[in-house]
N, C-alpha and C positions, 0 to 999 in steps of 0.2 A: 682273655684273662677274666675268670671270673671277680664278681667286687662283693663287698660286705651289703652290699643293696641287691645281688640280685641271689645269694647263695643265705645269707642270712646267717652267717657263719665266716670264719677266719680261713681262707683255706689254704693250703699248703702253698701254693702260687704266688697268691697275694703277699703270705709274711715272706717269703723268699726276697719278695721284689720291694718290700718294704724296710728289711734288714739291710739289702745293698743298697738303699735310699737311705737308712741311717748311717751306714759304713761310707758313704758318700760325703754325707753330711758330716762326721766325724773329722775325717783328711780336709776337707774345704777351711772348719774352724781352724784346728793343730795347724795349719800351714800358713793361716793368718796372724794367728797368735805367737808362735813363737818366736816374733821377734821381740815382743813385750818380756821373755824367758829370758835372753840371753842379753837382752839389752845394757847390763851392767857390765858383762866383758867386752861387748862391742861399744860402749863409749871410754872404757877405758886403752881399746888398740889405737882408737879413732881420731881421739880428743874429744867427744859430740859435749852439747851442751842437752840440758833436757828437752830443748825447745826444738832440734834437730832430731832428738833421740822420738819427739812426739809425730812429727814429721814420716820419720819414719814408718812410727805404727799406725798410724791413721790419715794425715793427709796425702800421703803418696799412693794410698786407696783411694783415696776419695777423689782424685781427681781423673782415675780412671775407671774404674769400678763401676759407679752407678750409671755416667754415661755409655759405655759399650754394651752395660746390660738392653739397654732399648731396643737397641737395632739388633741385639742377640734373639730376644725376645719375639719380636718381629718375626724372625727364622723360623721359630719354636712354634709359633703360631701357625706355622704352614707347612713346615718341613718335618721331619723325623728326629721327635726331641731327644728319646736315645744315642742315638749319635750322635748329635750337637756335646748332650752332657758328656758323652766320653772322650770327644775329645777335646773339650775345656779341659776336665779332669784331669788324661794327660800332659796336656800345655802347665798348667797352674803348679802340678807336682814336678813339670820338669824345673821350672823359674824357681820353687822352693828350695830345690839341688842345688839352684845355679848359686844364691844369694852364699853359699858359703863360701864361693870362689873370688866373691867382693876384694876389691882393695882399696878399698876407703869409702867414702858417704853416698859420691853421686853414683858409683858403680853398682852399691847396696839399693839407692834409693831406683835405680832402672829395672833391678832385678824384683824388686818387690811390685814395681806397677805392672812389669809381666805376670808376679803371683796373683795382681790384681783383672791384668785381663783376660786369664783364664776361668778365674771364678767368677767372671762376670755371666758366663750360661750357667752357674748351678742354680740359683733361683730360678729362672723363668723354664729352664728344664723341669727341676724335681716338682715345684708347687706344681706347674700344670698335668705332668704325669700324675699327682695321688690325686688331682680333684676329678680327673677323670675315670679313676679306677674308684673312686669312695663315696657313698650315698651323703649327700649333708648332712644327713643327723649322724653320720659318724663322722665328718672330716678332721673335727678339732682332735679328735685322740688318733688317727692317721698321722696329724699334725705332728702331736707329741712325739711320736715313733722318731721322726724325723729331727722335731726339735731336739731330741733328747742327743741326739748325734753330736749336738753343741757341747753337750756339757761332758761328752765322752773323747772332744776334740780338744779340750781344753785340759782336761787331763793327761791326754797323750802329748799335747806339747809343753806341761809344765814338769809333768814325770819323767818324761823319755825323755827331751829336750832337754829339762835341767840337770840331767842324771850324766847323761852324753856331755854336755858342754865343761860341766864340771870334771870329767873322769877325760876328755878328749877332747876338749876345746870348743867353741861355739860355733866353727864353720861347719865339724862332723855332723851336730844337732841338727841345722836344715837339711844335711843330706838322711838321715835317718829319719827326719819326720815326712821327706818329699820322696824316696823311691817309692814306700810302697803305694802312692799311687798311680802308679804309671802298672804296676799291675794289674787295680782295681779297675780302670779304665777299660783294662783288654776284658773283665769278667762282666762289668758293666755291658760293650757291645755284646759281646758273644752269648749272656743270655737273659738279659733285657728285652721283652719284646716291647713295643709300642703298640699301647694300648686305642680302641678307637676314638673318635672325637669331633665333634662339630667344628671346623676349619673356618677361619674367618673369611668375609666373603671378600672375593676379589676383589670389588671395587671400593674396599674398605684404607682409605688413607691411615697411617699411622697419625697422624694428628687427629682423624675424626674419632679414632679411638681412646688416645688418652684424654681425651675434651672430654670424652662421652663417660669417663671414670672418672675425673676432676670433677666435673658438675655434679656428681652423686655426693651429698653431704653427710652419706656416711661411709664412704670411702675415705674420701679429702680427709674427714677430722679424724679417722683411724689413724690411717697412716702420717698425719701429725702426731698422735700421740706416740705412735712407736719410734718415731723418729727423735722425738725428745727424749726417750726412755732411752733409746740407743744410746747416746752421748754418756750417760750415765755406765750401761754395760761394756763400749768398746774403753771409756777411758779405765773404769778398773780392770779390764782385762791387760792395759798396758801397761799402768801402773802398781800394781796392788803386790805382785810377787818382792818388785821393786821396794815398795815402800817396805816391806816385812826387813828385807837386804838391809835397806838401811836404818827405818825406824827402833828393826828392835835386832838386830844385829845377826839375822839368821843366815847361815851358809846357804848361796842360791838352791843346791840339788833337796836341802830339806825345806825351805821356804815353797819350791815346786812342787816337792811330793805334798808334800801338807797341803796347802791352799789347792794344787791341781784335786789332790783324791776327793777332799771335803768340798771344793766348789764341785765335784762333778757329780758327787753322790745327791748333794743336795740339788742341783742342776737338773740332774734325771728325774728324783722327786719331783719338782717343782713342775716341771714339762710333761711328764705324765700327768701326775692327777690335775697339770690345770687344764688338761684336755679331756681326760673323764668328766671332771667339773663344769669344763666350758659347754660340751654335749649334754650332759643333765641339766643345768641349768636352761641352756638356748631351747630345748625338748618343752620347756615351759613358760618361756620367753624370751624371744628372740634377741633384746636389747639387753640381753646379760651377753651377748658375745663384747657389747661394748662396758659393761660394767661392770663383769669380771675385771678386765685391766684394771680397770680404773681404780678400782678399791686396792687390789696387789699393788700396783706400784706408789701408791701411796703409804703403804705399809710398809715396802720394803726401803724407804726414803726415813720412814722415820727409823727404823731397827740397826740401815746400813753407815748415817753419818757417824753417831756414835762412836762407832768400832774405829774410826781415823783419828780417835781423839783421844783416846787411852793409852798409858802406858802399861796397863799390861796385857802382856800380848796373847793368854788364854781368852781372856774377853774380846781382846782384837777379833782372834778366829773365828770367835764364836758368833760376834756382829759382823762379821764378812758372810760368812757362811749360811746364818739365817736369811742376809740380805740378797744372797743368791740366790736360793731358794725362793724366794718372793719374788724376785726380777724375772725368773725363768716362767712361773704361773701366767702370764698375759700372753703367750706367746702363740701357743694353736688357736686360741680364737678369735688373736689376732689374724692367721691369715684363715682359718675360717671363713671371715668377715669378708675379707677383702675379695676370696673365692668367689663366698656365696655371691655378691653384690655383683660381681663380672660376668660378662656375658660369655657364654661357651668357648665361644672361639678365640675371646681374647682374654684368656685365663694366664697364659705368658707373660703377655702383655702387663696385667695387672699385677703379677708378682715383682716385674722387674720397674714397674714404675714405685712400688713400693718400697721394692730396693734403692732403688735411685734418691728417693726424698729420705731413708734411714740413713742412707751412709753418707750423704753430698754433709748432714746434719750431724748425723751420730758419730759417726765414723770420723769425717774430715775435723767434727768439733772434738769432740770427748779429749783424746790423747792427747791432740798439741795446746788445747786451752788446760787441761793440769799442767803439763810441761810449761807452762808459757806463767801460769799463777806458780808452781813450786819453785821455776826461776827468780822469778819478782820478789817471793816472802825467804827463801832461805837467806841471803843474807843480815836478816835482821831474826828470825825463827830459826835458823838451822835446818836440822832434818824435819824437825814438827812444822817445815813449812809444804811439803808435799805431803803430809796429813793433813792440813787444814785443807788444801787443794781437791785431796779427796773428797774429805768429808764437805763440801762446798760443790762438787757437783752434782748432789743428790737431788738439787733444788729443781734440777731440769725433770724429774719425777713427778712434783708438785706440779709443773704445768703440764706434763705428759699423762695425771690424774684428770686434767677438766677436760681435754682435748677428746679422750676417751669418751668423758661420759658425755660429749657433745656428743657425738658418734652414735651412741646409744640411743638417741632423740631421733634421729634420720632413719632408725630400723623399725620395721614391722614388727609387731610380736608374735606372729608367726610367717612364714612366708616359704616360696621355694625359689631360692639361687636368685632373691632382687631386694632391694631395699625398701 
């Protein structure tokens, strides 16, 4: 398969295999997300409390998720990442199906760590497949292609999902959001090829290799910063339709289309051009892959508290909406970085140890510490007590701003694929 490094051009091959890396990326978010959609009729079949409800969207990832991606990784690293990714894929879309067959917390909470151990290869699968098909001075808008997949997954499971749950109940919505990728899966194998690649050397222990990417200190303090950034992203993604629900009294299937279409549009902005940006700028200094974030997510910290504090709710969407936009900017040159700095072989490896410290962080913190602060203030706040919750996790932004621009200090200003 030809790459943008050696053809110097887009060519028909490559966007193919990079459309079903963002169609990939798309079903992995939607199928994590929409339990944050439907979450208001599933605590109301249930009984949940918010603190369960957060549980659900984030700590029952986090406790499997980052760890299995290692050893997934591991695989990736030696074996035939296309297959791996397809049949995570199918596994993660079948557990999405299953979740609507739940009959109560703990059978919801088993079906989601299945959703969780299936998406445990899509990192270490997709990042190592595009860093091996894309010259570094394009990875970060490669990146984007892929990131923008987020912001197209999160549409599809606030739109489609709330649209379904509303009109057919919340159990239809997982099946709706999880068949079709058990399709995507069979298109994935079937014309996916596996691209070539420097194989890690045999006698490489899996511990000499994440030592050998933890001691790199512009590794470590990346991936601290995304990981505190995360906490910020996965807890509005559980939160945020919710609070519309109750803050300003919006019917779930319109609170979904609205917040899903406008965070996705803005999402796709934000993740393309901060990958054009991240490429221009690194083109002329390599410590802008770390100060790019750094600057965005401090921006979108201050645009995004705001909007959890107002009552009214065009402003609301408007300071969501920009704050998405701004949160999605950091995100190709985040794993840019994390590429470049890894060594050939153990490019898996490196996405899924950076998975592992976002989600153990982001993931496992974001959703159940709002749920765990909205519990605590509503009875003395009311509903403006999971606004405050929001607008109070921004703060994990502010230290995900210096972490970055540690990061930025550990890079060469120019370099190829090392710190």
């Amino acid at each position: 398969m030809a790459s943008i490094a050696k053809s110097g051009t887009w060519t028909g091959r490559l966007a193919y295999f990079l459309f079903l890396m963002f169609l990939v990326s798309t079903l992995n978010m939607a199928d994590r997300q929409i339990i944050g959609i439907v979450a208001e009729p599933i605590k109301r079949e249930f009984g949940l409390s918010d603190t369960l409800l957060g549980l659900l969207g984030g700590t029952a990832f986090a406790l499997v998720y980052p760890p299995l991606g290692l050893p997934i990784a591991r695989l990736a690293d030696r074996f035939n990442r296309r297959n791996i990714l397809a049949i995570c894929l199918a596994f993660w879309s079948g557990m999405t199906a299953l979740c609507g067959a739940a009959t109560g917390f703990w059978s919801l909470l088993l079906a989601r760590a299945g959703v969780a151990a299936g998406e445990a290869g899509y990192a270490p699968c997709t990042h190592s497949l595009i860093a091996d098909e894309v010259d570094e001075r394009y990875r970060a808008t490669a990146f984007a292609v892929l990131v923008t997949g987020i912001s197209a997954g999160g549409f599809l499971a606030s739109a489609l999902g709330g649209y379904v749950a509303q009109e057919y109940g919340w159990r239809w919505a997982f099946a709706a959001i999880g068949i079709p990728g058990l399709l995507l899966a069979l298109l994935v194998r079937l014309t996916v090829r596996e691209p070539p690649r420097t194989v890690a050397p045999r006698g490489a222990t899996a511990w000499s290799v994440y030592r050998r990417l933890l001691t790199n200190p512009a590794f470590s303090w990346c991936i601290a910063g995304s990981a505190l950034h995360l906490v910020v992203t996965y807890g509005l993604g559980a939160w945020a339709v919710v609070w519309f629900v109750r803050g300003h009294d919006m019917p779930l299937a319109t609170a979904g289309l609205a917040l899903g279409g406008l965070g996705a549009v803005a999402g796709a902005l934000g993740s393309f051009s901060g990958g054009l940006a991240g490429d221009w700028l690194a083109r002329r200094d390599r410590r802008w892959l770390g100060w790019w974030p750094s600057i965005t997510v401090l921006i979108a910290a201050l645009v995004g508290a705001p909007a959890f504090l107002t009552d009214n709710v065009a402003l609301a969407i408007a300071g969501v909406t920009l704050a998405v936009f701004m949160n999605a900017l950091y995100q190709p040159s985040t794993y840019a970085l994390v590429q470049g700095v890894a060594d050939p072989g153990a490019r898996a490896s490196a996405a899924a140890l950076m998975i592992f410290a976002q989600n153990i962080v982001g993931l496992g913190l974001g959703p159940v510490a709002i749920g765990v602060a909205s519990d605590a203030l509503t009875p003395a706040m009311g509903e403006a007590g999971l606004g405050l919750a929001l607008a109070g996790v921004f703060l994990f932004n502010v230290l995900a701003c210096i972490a970055y621009f540690m990061a930025a200090r550990f890079l060469r200003t120019k370099g190829n694929d090392d710190a």
